[in-house]
VEXTIPA-191465 format. One record per residue (C-alpha): residue in three letters; y negated, z, x; residue number from 0. Coordinates in Angstrom, 3 decimals. Layout:
N
<atom residuo="ala" py="Y" pz="Z" px="X" num="NUM"/>
...
// end
This chain:
300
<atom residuo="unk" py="-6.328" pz="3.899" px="-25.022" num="0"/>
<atom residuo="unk" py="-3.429" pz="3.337" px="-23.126" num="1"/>
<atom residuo="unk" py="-2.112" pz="6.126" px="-20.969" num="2"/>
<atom residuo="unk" py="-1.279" pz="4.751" px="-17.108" num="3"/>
<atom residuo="unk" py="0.602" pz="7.933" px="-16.039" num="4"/>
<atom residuo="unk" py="3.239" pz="7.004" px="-18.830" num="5"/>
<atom residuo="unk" py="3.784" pz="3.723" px="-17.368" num="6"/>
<atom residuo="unk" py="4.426" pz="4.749" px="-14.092" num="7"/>
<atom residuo="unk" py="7.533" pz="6.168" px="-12.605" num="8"/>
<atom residuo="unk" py="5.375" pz="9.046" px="-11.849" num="9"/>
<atom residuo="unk" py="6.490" pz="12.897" px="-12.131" num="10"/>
<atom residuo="unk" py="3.755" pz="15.266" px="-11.575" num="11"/>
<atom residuo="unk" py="4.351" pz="18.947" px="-10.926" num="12"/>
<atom residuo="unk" py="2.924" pz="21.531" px="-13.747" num="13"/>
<atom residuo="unk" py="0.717" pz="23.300" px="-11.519" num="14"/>
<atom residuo="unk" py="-1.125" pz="19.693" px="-10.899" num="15"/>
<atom residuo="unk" py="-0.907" pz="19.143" px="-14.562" num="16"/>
<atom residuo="unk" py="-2.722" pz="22.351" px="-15.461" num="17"/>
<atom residuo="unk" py="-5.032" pz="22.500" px="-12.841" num="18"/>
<atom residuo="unk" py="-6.352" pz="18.723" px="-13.551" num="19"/>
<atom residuo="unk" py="-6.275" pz="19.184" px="-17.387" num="20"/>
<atom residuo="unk" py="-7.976" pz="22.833" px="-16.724" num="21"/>
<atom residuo="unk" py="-10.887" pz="20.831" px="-14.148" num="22"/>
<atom residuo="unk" py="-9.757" pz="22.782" px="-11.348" num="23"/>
<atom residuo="unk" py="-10.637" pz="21.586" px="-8.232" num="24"/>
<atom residuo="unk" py="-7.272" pz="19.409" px="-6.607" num="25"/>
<atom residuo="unk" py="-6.473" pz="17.203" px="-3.495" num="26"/>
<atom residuo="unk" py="-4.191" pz="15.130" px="-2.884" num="27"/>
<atom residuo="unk" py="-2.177" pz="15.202" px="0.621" num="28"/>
<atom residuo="unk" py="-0.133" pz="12.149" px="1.634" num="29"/>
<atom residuo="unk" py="3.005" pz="12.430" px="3.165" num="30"/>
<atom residuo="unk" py="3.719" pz="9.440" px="5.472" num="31"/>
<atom residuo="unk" py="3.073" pz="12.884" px="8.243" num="32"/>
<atom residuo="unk" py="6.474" pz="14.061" px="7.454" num="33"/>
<atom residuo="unk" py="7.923" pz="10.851" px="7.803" num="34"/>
<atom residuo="unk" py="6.459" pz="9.023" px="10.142" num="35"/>
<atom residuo="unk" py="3.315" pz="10.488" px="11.695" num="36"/>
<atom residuo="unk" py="4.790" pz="13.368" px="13.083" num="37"/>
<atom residuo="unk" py="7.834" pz="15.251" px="14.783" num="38"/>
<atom residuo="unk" py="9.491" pz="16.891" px="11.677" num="39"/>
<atom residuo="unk" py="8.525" pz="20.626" px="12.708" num="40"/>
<atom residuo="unk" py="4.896" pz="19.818" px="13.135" num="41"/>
<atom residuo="unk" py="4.694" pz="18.036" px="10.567" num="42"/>
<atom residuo="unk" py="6.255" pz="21.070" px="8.091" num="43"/>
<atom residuo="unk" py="3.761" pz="23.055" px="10.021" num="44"/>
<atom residuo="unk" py="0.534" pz="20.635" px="9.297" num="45"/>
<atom residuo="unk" py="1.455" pz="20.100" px="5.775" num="46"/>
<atom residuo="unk" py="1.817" pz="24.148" px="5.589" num="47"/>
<atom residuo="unk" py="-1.808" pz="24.684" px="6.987" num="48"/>
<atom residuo="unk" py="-3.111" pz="21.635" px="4.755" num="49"/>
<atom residuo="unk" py="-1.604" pz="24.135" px="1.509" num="50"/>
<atom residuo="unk" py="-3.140" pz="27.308" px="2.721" num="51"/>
<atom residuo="unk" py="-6.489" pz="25.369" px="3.309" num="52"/>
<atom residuo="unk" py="-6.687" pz="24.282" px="0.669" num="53"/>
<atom residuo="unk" py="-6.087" pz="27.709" px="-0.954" num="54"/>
<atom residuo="unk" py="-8.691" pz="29.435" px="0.873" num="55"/>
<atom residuo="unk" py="-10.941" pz="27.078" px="-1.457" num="56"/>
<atom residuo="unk" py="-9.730" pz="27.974" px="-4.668" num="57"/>
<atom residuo="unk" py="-8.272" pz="24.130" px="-4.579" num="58"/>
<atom residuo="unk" py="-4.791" pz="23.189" px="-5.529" num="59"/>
<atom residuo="unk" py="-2.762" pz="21.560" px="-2.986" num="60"/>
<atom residuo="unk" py="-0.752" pz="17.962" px="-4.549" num="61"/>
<atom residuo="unk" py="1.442" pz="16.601" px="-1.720" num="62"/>
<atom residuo="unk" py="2.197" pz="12.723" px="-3.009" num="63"/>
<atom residuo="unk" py="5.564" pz="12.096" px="-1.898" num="64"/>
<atom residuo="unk" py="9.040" pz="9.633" px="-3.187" num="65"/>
<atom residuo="unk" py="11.912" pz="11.540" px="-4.287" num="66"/>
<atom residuo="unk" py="14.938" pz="10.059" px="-5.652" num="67"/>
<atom residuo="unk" py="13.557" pz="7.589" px="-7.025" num="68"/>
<atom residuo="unk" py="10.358" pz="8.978" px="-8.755" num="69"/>
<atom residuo="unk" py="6.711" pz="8.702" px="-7.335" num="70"/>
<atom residuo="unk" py="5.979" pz="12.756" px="-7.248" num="71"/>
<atom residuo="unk" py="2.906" pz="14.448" px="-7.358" num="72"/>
<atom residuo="unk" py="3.356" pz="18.328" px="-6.199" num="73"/>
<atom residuo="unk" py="5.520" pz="18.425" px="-3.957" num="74"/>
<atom residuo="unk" py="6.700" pz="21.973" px="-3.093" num="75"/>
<atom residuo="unk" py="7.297" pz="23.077" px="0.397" num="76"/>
<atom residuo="unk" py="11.210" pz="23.131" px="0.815" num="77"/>
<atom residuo="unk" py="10.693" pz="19.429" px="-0.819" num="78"/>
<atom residuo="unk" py="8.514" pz="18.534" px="1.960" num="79"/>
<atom residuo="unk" py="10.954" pz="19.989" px="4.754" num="80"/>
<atom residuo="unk" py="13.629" pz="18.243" px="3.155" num="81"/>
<atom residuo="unk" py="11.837" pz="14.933" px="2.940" num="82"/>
<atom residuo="unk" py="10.753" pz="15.396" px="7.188" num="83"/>
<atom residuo="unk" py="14.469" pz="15.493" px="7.578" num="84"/>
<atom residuo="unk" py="15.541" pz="12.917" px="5.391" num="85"/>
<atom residuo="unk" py="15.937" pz="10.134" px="8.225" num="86"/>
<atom residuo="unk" py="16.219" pz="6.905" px="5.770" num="87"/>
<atom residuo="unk" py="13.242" pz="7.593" px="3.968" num="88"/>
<atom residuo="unk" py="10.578" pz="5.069" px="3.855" num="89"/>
<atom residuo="unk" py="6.787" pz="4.654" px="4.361" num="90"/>
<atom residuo="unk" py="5.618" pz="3.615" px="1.355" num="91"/>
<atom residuo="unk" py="1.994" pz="1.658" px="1.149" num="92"/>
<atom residuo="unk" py="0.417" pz="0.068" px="-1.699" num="93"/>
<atom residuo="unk" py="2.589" pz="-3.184" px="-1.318" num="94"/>
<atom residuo="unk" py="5.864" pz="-1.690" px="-1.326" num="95"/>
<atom residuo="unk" py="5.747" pz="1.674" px="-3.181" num="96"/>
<atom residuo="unk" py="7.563" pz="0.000" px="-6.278" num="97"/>
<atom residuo="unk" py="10.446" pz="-1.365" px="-3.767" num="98"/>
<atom residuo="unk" py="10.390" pz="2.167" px="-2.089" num="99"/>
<atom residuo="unk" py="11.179" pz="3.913" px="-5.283" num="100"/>
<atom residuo="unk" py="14.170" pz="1.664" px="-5.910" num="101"/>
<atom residuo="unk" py="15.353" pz="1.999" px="-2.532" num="102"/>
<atom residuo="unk" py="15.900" pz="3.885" px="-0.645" num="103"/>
<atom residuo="unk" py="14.214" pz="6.410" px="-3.394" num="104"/>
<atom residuo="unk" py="12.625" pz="8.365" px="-0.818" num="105"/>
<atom residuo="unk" py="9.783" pz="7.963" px="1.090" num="106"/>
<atom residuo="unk" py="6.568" pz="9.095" px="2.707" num="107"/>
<atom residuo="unk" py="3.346" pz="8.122" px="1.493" num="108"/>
<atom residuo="unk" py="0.585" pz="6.459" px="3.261" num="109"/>
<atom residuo="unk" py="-3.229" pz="6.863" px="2.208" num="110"/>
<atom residuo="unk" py="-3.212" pz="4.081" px="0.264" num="111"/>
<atom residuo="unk" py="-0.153" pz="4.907" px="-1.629" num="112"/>
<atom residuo="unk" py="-1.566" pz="8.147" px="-2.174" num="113"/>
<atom residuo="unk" py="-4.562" pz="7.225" px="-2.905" num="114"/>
<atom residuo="unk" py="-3.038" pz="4.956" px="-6.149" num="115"/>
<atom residuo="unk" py="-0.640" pz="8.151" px="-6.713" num="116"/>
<atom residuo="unk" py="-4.165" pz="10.614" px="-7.161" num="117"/>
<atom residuo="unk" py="-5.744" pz="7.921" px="-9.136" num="118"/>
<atom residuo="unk" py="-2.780" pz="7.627" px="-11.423" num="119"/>
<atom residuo="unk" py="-2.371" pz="11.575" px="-11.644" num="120"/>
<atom residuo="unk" py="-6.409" pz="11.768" px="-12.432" num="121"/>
<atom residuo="unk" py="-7.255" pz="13.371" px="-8.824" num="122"/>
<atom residuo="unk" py="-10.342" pz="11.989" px="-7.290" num="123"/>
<atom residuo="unk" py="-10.267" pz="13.805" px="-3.651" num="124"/>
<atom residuo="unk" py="-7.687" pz="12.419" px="-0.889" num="125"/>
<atom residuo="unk" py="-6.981" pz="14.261" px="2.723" num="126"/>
<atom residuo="unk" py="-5.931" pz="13.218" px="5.451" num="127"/>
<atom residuo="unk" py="-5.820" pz="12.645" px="9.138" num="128"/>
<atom residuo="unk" py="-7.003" pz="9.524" px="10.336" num="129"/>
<atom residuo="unk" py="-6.958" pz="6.579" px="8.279" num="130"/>
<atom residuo="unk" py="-5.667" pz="2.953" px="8.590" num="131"/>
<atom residuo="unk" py="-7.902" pz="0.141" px="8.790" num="132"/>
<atom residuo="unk" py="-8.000" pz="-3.157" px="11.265" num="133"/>
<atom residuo="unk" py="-5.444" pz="-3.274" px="14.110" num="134"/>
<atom residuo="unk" py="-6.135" pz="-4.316" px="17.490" num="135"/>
<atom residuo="unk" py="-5.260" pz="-7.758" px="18.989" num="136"/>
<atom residuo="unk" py="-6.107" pz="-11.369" px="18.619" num="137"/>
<atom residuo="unk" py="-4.061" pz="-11.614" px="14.955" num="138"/>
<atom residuo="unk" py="-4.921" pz="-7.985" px="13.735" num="139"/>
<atom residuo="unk" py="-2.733" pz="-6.681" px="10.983" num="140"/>
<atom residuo="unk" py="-5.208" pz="-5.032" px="8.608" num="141"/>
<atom residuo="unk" py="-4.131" pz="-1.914" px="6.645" num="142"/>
<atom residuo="unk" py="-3.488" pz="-1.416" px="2.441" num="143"/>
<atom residuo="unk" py="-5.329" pz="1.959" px="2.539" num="144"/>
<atom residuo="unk" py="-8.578" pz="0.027" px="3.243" num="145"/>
<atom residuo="unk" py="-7.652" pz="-2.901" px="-0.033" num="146"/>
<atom residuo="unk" py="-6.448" pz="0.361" px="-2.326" num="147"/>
<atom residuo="unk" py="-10.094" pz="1.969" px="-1.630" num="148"/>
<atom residuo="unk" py="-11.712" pz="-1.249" px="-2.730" num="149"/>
<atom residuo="unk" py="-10.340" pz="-0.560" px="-6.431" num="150"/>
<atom residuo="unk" py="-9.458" pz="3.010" px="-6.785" num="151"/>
<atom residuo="unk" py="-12.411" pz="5.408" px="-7.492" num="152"/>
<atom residuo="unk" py="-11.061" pz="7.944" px="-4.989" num="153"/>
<atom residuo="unk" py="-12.328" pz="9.976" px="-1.949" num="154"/>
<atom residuo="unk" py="-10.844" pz="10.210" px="1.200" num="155"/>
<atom residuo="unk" py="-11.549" pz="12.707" px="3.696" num="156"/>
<atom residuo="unk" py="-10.299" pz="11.778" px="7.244" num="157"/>
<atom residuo="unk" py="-11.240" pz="12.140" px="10.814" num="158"/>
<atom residuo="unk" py="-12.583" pz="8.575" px="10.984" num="159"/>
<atom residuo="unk" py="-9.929" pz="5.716" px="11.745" num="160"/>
<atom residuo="unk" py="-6.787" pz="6.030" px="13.311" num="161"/>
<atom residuo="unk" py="-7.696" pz="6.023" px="17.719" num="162"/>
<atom residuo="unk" py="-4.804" pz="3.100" px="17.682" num="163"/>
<atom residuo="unk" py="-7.125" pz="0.947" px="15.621" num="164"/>
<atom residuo="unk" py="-10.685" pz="-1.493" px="16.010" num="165"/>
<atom residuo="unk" py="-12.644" pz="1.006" px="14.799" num="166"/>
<atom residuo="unk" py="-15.834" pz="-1.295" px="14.633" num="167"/>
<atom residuo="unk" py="-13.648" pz="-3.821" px="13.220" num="168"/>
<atom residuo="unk" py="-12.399" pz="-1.188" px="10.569" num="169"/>
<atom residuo="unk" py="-15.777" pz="-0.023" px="9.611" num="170"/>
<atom residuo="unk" py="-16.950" pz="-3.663" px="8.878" num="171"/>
<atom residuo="unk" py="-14.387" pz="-3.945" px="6.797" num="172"/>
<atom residuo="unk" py="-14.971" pz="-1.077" px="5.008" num="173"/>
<atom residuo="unk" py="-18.713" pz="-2.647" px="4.637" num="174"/>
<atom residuo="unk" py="-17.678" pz="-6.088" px="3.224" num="175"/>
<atom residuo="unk" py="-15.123" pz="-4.181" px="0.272" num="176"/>
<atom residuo="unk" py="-18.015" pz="-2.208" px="-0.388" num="177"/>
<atom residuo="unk" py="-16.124" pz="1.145" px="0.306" num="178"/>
<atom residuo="unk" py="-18.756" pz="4.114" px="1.624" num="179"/>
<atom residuo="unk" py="-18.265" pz="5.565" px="5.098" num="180"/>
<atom residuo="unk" py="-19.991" pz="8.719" px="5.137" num="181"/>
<atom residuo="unk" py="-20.256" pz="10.997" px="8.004" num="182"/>
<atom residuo="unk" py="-19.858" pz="14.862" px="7.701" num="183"/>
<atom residuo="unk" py="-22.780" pz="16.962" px="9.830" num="184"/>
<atom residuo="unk" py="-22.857" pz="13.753" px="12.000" num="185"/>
<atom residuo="unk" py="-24.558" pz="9.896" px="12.449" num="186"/>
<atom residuo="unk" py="-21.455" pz="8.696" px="14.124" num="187"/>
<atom residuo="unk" py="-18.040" pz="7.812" px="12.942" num="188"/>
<atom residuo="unk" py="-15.263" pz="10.385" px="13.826" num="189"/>
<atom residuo="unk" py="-13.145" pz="9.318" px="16.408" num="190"/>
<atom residuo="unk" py="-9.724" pz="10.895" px="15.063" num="191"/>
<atom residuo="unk" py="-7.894" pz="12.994" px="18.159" num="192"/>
<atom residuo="unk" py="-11.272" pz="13.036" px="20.304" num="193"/>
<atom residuo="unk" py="-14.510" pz="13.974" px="18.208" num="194"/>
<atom residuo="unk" py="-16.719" pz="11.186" px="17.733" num="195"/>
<atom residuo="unk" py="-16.999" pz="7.129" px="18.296" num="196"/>
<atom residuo="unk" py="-20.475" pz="5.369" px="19.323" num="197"/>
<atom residuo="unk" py="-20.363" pz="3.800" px="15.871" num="198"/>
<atom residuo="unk" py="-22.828" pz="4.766" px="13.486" num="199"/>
<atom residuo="unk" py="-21.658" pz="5.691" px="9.747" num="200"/>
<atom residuo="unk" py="-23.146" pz="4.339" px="6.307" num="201"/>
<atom residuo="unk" py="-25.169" pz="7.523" px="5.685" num="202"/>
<atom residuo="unk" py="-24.780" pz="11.376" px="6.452" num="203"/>
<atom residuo="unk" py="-24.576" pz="14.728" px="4.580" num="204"/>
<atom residuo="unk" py="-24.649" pz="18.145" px="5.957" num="205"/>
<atom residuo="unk" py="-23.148" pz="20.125" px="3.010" num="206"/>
<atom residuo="unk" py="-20.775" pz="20.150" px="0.307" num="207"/>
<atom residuo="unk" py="-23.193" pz="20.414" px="-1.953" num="208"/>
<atom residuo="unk" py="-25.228" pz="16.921" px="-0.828" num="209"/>
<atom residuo="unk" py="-21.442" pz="15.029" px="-0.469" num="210"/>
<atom residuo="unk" py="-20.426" pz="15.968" px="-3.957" num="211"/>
<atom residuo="unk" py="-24.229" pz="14.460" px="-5.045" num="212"/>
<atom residuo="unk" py="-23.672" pz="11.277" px="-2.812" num="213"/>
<atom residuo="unk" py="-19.886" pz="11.125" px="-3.999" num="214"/>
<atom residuo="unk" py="-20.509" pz="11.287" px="-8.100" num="215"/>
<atom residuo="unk" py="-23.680" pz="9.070" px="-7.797" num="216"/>
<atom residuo="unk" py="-21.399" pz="6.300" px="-6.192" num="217"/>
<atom residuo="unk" py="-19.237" pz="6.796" px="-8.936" num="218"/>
<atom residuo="unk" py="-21.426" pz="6.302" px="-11.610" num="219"/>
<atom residuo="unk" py="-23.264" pz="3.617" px="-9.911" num="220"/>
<atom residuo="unk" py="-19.548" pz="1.656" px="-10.674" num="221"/>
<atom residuo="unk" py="-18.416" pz="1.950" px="-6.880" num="222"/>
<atom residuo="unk" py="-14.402" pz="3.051" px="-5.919" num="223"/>
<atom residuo="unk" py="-13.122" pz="4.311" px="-3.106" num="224"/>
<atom residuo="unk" py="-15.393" pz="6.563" px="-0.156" num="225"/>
<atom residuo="unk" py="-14.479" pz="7.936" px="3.096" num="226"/>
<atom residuo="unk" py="-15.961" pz="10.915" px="4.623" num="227"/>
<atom residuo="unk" py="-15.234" pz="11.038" px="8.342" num="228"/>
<atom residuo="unk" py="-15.461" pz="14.634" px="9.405" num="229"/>
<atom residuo="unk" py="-15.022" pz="15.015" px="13.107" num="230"/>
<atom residuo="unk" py="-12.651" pz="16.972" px="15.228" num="231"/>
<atom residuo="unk" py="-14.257" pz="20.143" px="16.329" num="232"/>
<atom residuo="unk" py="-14.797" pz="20.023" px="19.927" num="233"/>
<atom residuo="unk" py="-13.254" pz="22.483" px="21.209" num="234"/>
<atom residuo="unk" py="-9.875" pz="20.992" px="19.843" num="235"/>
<atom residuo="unk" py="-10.713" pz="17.698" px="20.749" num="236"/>
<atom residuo="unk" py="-9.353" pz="15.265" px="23.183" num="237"/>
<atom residuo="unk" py="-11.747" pz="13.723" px="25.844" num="238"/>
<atom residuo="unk" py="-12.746" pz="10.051" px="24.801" num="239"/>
<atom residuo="unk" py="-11.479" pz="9.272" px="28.304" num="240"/>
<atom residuo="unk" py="-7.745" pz="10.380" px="27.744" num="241"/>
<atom residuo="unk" py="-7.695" pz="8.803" px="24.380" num="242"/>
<atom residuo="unk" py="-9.054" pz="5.287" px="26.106" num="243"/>
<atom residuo="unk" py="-6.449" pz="5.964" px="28.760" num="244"/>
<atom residuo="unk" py="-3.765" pz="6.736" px="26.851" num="245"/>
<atom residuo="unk" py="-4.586" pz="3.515" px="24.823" num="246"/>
<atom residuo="unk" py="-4.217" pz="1.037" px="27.480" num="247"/>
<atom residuo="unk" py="-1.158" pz="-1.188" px="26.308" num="248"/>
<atom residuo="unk" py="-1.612" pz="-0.198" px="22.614" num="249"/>
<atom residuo="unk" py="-1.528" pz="-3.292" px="19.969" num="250"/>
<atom residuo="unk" py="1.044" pz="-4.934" px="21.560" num="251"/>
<atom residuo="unk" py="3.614" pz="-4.077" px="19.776" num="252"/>
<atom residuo="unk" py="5.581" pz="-5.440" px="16.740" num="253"/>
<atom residuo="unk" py="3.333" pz="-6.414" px="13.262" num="254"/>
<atom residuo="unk" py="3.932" pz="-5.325" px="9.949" num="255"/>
<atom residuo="unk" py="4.989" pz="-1.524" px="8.260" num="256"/>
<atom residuo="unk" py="6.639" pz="-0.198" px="11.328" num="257"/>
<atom residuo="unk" py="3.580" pz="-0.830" px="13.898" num="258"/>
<atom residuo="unk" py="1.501" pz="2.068" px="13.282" num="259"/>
<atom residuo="unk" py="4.252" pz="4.856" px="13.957" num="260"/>
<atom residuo="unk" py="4.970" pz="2.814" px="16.724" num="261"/>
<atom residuo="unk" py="1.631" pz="2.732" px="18.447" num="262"/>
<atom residuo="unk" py="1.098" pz="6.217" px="17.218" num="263"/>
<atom residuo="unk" py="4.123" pz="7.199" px="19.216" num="264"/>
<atom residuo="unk" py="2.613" pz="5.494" px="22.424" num="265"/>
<atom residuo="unk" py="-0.269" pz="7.537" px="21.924" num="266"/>
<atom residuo="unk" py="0.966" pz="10.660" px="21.769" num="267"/>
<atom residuo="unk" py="3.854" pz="10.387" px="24.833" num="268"/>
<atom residuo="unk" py="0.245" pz="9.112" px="26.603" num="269"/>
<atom residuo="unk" py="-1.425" pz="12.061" px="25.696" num="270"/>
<atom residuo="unk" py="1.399" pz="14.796" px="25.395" num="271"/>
<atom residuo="unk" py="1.393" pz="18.416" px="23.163" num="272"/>
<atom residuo="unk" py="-2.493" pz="18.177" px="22.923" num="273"/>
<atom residuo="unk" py="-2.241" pz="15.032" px="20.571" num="274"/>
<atom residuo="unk" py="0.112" pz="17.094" px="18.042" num="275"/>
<atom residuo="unk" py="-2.184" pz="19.872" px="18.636" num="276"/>
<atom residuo="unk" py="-5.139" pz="17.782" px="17.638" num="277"/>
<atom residuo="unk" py="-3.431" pz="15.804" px="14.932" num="278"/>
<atom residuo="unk" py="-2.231" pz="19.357" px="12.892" num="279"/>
<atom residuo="unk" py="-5.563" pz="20.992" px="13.563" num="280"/>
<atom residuo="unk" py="-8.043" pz="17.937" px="12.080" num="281"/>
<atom residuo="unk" py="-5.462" pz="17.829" px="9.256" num="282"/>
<atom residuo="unk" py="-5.782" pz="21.357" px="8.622" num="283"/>
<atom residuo="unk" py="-9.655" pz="21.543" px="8.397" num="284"/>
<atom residuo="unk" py="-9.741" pz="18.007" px="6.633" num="285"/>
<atom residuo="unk" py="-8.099" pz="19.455" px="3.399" num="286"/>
<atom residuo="unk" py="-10.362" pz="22.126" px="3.673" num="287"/>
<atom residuo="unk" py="-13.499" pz="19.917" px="3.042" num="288"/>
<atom residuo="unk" py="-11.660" pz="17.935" px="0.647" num="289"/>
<atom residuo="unk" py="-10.908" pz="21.488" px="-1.223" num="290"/>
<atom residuo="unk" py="-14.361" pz="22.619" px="-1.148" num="291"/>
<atom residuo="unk" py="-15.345" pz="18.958" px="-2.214" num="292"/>
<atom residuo="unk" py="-12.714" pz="18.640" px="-5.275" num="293"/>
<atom residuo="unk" py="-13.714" pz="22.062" px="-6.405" num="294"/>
<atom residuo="unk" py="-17.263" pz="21.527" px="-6.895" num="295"/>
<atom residuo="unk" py="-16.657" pz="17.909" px="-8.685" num="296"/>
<atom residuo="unk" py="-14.501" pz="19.812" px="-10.576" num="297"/>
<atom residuo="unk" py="-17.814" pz="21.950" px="-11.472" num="298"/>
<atom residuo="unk" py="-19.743" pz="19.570" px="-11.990" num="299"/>
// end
């Protein structure tokens, strides 16, 4: 059997190593935040309360980030603080994470680069904050992360889809690539910086006991990728009539790789400090669900 970690240009840190070939409980954390989601000290900050989350679960933190010129799994902290200030660096997606690695040879990862990185490294749990999915406007751009979940058995733990996004859109999508949208203690989809949409989800679970049932039964019923949208608690959440406010004008701008931090950045000069606020603090408790999710897979 052919090993796909030796054909990649893939460097995974030993702690990763030991803890996946130990079946320890590990998530994976992307890292297009420190490049392109956030201003570089919250970012630092977010991806520091991700870790410690993450600890608090007995899980081991795997940041998924490019550094010259290799696809690394494990990131350690002064690595991510150097990649938040390393202004060239790319965001690297499914479709261009080979061309990121040649150049520039560094680069934040989306969820869907991640998501191939954790598949690659053997990790089955993703976190993050929100995630992409179908843009809004007459000719939507549609995101990677939403094709790499089609094919990668891999779960993603998120606060629903990005607020910049068609989130009905997104979740019909998600339908037709037969990719599970499951909602954490709720009926309704997450609504990323506020707490929930109007949309309902695919089906519900109220522990981390019935999500790791519903999460290895899709697996060996042959499906890939899942999302569990857990919502923003509410008392960190912004009202759904800010968000729609601040949204006004928002999928207009340019197509391609560079128009989500670009909408993104609309949103949050909209919306001011509380967006930040938001973003860190559903990014911090997201990696704790995923940790208490990967560790009892990992028990399984």
């Amino acid at each position: 059997m052919v090993d796909r970690r030796a054909l990649a240009p893939l460097e995974i840190s030993q702690e990763v190593r030991g803890a996946v070939a130990a079946r320890r409980g590990v998530v994976a954390l992307e890292s297009a935040v420190l490049t392109h989601g956030l201003p570089a000290d919250a970012a630092v900050e977010a991806v520091e309360r991700q870790r410690r989350a993450c600890a608090v679960e007995g899980a081991v933190p795997a940041v998924v980030g490019v550094l010259a010129g290799r696809l690394r799994v494990g990131l350690s902290q002064p690595e991510c603080e150097a990649l938040a200030k390393n202004q060239g660096a790319a965001k690297a997606s499914g479709w261009n994470l080979a061309a990121a690695i040649s150049a520039p040879g560094y680069a934040g990862t989306t969820v869907a680069a991640t998501v191939r990185a954790a598949w690659l490294a053997g990790i089955g749990v993703v976190s993050t904050g929100g995630l992409g999915g179908v843009h809004r406007g007459p000719a939507p751009d549609v995101s990677a992360d939403l094709a790499e979940l089609a094919v990668r058995p891999v779960c993603v733990v998120c606060s629903g889809p990005k607020s910049i996004l068609d989130v009905a859109a997104t979740v019909e999508r998600l339908e037709t690539l037969a990719v599970p949208l499951v909602g954490w203690q709720s009926d309704r989809v997450a609504g990323f910086l506020t707490s929930f949409t109007e949309i309902a989800v695919a089906g519900r679970v109220d522990s981390v006991r019935e999500l790791a049932e519903l999460v290895s039964n899709h697996w060996r019923l042959g499906g890939c990728g899942l999302v569990v949208s857990r919502p923003l608690d509410a008392e960190r959440a912004i009202p759904p009539e800010a968000v729609a406010r601040a949204l006004e004008g928002v999928g207009e701008a340019e197509t391609g790789g560079g128009r989500t931090p670009a909408d993104l950045e609309r949103l949050r000069a909209a919306l001011g400090p509380a967006a930040i606020e938001a973003n860190v603090a559903l990014l911090e408790q997201n990696a704790q669900l995923a940790a208490a999710l990967a560790v009892r897979l990992a028990a399984a």
